[in-house]
C-alpha positions in Angstrom: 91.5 92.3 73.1 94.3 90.9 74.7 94.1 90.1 78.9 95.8 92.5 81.3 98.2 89.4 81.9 99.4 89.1 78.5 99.8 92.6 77.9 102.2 92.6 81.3 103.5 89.0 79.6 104.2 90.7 76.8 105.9 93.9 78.7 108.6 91.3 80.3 106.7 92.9 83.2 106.8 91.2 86.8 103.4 89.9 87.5 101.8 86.6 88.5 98.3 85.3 88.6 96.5 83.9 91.8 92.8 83.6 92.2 92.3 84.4 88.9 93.8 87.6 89.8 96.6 89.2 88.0 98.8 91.1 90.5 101.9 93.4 90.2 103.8 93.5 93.6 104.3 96.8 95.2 107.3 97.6 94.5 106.6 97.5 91.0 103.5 99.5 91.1 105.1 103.0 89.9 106.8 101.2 87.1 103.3 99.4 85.8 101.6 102.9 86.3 103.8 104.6 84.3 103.7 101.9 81.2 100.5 101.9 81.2 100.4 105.6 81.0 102.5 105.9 78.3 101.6 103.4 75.9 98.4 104.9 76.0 96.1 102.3 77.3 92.8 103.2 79.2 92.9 103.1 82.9 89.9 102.2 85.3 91.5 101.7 88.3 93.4 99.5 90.5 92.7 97.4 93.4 94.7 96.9 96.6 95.2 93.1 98.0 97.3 91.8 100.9 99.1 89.2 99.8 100.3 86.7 102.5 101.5 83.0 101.7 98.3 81.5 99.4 95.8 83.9 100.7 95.0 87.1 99.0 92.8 89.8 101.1 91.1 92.5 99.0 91.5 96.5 100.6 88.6 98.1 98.9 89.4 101.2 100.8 92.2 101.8 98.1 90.4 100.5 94.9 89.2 103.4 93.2 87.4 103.1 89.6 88.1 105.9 87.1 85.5 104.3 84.3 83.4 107.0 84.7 85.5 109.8 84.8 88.8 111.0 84.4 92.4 109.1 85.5 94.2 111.3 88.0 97.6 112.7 86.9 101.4 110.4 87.5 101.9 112.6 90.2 98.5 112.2 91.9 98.3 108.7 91.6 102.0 108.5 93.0 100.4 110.4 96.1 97.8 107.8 96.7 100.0 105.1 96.4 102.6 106.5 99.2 99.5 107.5 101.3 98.6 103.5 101.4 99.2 101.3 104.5 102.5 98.9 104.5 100.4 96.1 105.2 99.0 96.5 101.0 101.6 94.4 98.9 100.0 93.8 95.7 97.7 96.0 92.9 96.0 94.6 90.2 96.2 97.3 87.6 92.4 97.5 85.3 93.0 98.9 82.1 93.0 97.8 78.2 95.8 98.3 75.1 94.8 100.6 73.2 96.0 98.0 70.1 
C-alpha cells in the first residue's frame, strides 16, 4: 500500500514532508479533500498543525478521526474547515488508495 506522500507524489499534488509529517498547506486543503473523495480512497481523518518557520505545532482540537464511523459529507467537512482558526496553516490528510 502506497504512503499518503506518494499517492499526493503521484497526484502532482502540493505537499511536503516535515517531521515525518506529510502536510498539504491550507489553501490546498478543499482541493486534497475533494481528490481524495473522488478517487475513492478511505478517509480517517485529518489533523491540524501550525506551521511556522521549522517548527510544526499540532491543534488536536481540529483532528477528528472518522475510523470508526462514517466520513462526513464535502459540504460538512468544508464547514469545519472554514470554522477553523487562521492561526491553522497546514492538514495532514489520513486516508489509503483504494488500489
Amino acid at each position: 500500500m502506497a504512503k499518503r506522500s506518494e499517492i499526493l507524489h503521484r497526484w502532482n499534488f502540493p505537499h511536503w514532508q516535515r517531521h515525518g509529517v506529510t502536510l498539504v498547506a491550507r489553501e490546498n486543503a478543499r482541493a486534497c479533500i475533494e481528490r481524495i473523495l473522488e478517487t475513492g480512497c478511505s478517509f480517517y481523518g485529518y489533523d491540524s498543525f501550525i506551521v511556522s518557520g521549522d517548527t510544526i505545532q499540532p491543534v488536536m482540537d481540529f483532528s477528528p478521526d472518522w475510523s470508526r464511523g462514517p466520513v462526513p459529507s464535502l459540504g460538512e467537512l468544508l464547514t469545519q474547515f472554514n470554522s477553523h482558526p487562521g492561526t491553522i496553516t497546514h492538514y495532514e490528510f489520513v486516508f489509503e488508495d483504494p488500489t
